[in-house]
N, CA, C and O atoms as CSV, one atom per row, in Angstrom:
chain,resi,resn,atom,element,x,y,z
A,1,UNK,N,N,244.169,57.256,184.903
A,1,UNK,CA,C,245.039,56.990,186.035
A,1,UNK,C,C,246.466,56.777,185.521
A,1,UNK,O,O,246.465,56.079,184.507
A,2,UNK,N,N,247.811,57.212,185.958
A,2,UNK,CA,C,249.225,57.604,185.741
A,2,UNK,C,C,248.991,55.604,186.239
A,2,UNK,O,O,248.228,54.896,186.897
A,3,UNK,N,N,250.202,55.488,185.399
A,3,UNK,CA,C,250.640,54.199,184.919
A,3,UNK,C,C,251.972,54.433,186.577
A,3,UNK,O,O,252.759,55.344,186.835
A,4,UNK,N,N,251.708,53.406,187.165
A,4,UNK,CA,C,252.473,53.462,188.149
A,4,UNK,C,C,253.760,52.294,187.804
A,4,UNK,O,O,253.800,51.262,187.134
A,5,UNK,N,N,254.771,53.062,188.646
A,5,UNK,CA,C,256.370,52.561,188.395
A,5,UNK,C,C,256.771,51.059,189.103
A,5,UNK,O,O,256.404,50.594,190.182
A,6,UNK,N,N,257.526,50.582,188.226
A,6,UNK,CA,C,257.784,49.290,188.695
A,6,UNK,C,C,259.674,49.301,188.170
A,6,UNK,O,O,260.162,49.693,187.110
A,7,UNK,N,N,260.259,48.793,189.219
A,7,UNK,CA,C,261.712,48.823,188.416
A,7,UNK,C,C,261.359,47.215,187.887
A,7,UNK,O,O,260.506,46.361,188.129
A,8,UNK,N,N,262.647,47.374,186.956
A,8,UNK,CA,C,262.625,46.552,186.017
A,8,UNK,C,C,264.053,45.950,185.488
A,8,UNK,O,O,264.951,46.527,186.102
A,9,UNK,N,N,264.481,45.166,184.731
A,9,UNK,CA,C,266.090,45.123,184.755
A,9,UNK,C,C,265.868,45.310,183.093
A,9,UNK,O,O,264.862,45.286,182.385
A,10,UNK,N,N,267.521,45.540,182.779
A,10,UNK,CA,C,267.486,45.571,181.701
A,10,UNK,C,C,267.807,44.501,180.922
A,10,UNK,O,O,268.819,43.864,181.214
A,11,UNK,N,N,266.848,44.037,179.572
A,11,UNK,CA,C,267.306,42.561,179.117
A,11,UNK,C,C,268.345,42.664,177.887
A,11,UNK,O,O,268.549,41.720,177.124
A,12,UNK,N,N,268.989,43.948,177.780
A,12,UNK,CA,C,269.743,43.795,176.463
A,12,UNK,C,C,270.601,45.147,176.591
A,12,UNK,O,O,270.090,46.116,177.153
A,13,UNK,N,N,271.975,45.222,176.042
A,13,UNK,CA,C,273.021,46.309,175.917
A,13,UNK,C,C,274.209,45.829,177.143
A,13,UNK,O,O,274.516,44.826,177.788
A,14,UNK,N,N,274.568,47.050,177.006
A,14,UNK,CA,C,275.759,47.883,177.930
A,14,UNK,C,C,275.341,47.134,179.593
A,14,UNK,O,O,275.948,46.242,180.186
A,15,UNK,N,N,274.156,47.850,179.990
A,15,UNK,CA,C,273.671,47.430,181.527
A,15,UNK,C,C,272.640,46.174,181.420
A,15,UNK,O,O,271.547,46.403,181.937
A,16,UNK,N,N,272.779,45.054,180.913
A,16,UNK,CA,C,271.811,43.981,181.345
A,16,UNK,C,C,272.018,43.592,182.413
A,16,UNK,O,O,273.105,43.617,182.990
A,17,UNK,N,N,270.915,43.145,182.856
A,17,UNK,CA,C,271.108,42.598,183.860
A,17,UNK,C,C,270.480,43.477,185.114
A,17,UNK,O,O,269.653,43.108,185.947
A,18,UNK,N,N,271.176,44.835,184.973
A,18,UNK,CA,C,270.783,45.458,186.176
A,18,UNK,C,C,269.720,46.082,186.071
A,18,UNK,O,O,269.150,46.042,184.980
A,19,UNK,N,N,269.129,46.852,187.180
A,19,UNK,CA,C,268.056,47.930,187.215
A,19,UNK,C,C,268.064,48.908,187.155
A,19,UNK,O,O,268.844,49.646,187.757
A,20,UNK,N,N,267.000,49.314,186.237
A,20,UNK,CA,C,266.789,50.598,185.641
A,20,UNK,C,C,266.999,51.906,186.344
A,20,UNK,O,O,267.149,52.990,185.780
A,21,UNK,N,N,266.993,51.696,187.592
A,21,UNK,CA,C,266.754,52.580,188.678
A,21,UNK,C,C,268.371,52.728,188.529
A,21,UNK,O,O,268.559,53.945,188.515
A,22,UNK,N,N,269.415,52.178,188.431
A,22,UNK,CA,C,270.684,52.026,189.118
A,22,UNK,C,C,271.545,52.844,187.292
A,22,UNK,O,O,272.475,53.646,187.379
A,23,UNK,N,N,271.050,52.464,186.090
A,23,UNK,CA,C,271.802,53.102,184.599
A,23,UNK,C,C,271.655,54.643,184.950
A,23,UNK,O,O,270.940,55.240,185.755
A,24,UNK,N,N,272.723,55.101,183.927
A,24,UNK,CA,C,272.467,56.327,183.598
A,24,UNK,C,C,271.623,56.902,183.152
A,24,UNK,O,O,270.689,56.460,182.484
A,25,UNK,N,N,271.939,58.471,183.606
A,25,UNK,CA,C,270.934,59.375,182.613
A,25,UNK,C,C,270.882,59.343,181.467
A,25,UNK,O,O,269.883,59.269,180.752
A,26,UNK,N,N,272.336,59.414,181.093
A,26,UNK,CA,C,272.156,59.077,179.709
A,26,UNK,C,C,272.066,58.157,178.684
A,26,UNK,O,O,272.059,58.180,177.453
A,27,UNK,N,N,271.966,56.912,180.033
A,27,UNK,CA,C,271.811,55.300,178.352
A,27,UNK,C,C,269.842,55.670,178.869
A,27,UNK,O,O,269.177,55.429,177.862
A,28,UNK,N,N,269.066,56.055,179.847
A,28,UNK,CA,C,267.812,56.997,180.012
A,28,UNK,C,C,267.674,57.620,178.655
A,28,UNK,O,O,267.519,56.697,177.855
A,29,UNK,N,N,267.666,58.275,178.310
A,29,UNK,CA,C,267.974,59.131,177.093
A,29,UNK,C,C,268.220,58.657,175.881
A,29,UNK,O,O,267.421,59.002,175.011
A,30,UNK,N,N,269.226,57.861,175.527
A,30,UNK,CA,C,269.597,57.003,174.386
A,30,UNK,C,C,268.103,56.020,174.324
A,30,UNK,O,O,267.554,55.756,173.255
A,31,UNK,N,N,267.615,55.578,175.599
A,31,UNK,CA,C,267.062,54.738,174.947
A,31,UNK,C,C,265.527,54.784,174.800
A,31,UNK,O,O,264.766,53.870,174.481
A,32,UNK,N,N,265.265,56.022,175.097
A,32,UNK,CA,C,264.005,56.636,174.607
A,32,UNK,C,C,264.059,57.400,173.361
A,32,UNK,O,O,263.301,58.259,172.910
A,33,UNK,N,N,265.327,56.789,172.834
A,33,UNK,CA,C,265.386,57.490,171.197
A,33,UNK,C,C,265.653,56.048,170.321
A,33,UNK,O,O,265.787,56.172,169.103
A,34,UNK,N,N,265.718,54.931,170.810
A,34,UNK,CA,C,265.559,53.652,170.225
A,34,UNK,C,C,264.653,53.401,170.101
A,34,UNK,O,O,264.053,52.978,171.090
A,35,UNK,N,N,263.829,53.509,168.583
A,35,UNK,CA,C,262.394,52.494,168.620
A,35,UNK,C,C,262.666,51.019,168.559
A,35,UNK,O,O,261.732,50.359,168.101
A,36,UNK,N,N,263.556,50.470,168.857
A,36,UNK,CA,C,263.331,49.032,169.008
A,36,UNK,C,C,263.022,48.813,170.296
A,36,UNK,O,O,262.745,47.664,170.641
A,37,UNK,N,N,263.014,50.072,171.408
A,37,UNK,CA,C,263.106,49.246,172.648
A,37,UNK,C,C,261.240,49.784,173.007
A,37,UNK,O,O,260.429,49.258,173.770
A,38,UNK,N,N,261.115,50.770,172.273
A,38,UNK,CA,C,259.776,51.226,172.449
A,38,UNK,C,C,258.702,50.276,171.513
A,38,UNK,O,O,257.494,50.496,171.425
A,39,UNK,N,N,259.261,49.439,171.004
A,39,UNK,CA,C,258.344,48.152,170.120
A,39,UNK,C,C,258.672,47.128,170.813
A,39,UNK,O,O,257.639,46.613,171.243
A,40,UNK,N,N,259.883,46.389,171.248
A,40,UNK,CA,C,260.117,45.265,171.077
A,40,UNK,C,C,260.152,45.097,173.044
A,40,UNK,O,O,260.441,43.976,173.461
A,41,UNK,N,N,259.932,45.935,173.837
A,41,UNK,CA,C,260.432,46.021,175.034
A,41,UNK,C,C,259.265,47.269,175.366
A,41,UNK,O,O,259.833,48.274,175.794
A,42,UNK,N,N,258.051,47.391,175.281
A,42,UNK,CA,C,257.157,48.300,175.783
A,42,UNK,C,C,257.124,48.746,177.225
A,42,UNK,O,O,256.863,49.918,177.494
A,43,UNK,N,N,257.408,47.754,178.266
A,43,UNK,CA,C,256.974,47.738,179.697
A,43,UNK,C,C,257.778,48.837,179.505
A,43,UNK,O,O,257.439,50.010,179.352
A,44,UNK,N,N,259.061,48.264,179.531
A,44,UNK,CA,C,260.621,48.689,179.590
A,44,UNK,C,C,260.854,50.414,179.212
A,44,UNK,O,O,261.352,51.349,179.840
A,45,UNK,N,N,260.385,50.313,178.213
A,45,UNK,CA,C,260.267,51.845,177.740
A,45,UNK,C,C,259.947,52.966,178.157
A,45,UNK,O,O,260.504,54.063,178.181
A,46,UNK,N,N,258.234,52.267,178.740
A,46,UNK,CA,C,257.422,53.295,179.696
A,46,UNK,C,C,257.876,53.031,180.957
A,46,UNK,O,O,257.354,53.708,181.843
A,47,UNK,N,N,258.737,52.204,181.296
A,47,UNK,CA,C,259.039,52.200,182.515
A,47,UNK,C,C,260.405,53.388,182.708
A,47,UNK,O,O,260.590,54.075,183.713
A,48,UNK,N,N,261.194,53.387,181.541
A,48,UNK,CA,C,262.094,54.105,181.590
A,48,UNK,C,C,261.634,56.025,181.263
A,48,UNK,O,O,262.329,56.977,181.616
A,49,UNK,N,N,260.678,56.078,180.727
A,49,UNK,CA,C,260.034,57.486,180.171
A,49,UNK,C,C,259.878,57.944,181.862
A,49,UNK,O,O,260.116,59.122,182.127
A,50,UNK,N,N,259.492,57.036,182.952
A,50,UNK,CA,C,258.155,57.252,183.945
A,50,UNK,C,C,259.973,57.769,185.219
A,50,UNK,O,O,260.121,58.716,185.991
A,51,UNK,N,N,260.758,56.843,184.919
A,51,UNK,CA,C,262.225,56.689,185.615
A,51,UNK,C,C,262.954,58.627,185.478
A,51,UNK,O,O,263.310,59.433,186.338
A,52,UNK,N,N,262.888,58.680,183.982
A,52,UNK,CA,C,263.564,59.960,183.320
A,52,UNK,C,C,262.797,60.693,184.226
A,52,UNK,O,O,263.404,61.367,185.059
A,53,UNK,N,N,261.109,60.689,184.220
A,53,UNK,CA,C,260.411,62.076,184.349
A,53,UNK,C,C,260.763,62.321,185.683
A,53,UNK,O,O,260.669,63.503,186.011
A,54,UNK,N,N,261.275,61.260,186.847
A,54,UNK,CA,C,261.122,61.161,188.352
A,54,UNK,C,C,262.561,62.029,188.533
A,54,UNK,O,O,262.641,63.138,189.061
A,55,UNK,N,N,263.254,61.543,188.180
A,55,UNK,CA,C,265.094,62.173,187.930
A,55,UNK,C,C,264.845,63.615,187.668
A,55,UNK,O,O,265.404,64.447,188.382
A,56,UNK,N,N,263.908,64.050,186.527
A,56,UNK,CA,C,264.171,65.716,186.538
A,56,UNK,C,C,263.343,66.471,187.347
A,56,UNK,O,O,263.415,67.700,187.346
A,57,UNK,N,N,262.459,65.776,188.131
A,57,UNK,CA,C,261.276,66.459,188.657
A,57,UNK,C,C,262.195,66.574,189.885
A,57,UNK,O,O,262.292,67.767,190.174
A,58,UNK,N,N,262.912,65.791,190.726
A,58,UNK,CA,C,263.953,65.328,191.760
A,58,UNK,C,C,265.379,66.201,191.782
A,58,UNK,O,O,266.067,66.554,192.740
A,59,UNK,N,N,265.575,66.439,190.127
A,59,UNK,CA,C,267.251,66.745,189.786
A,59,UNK,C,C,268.285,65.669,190.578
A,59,UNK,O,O,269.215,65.940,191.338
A,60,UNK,N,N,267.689,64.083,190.037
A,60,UNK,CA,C,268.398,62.947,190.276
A,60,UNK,C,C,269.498,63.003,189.407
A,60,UNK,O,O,269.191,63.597,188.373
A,61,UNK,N,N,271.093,62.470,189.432
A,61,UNK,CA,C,271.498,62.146,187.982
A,61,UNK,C,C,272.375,61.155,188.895
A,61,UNK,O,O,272.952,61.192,189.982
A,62,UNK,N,N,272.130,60.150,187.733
A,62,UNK,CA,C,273.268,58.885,187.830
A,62,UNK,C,C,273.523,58.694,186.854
A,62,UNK,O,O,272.871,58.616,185.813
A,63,UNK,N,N,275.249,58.524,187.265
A,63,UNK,CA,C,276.332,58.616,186.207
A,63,UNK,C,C,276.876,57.010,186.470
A,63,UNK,O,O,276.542,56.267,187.393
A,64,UNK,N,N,277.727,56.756,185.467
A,64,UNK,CA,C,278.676,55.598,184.956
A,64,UNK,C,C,279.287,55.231,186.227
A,64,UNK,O,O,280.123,54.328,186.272
């Protein structure tokens, strides 16, 4: 069963504070190339992998 979506905020960088739903595509991107956030921040990660896949399936983009 697909791991269902939950927004989430972010607890560290540039956008803390806010929700995942609301950052860019591209801190999206940056930060599925950080393994600290894919170790130290798991929900967060797969929450953001599950965010990316919805955006290209959609052709969502949010910018700065």
């Amino acid at each position: 069963m697909p791991e269902k979506y939950k927004d989430v905020r972010l607890e560290f960088g540039k956008f803390k504070g806010r929700l995942l739903a609301d950052v860019p595509n591209s801190y999206l991107t940056w930060m599925e190339d950080q393994e600290f956030v894919e170790t130290r921040h798991p929900t967060l990660y797969r929450m953001a992998l599950l965010e990316r896949k919805y955006r290209n399936d959609f052709n969502i983009v949010v910018e700065e």
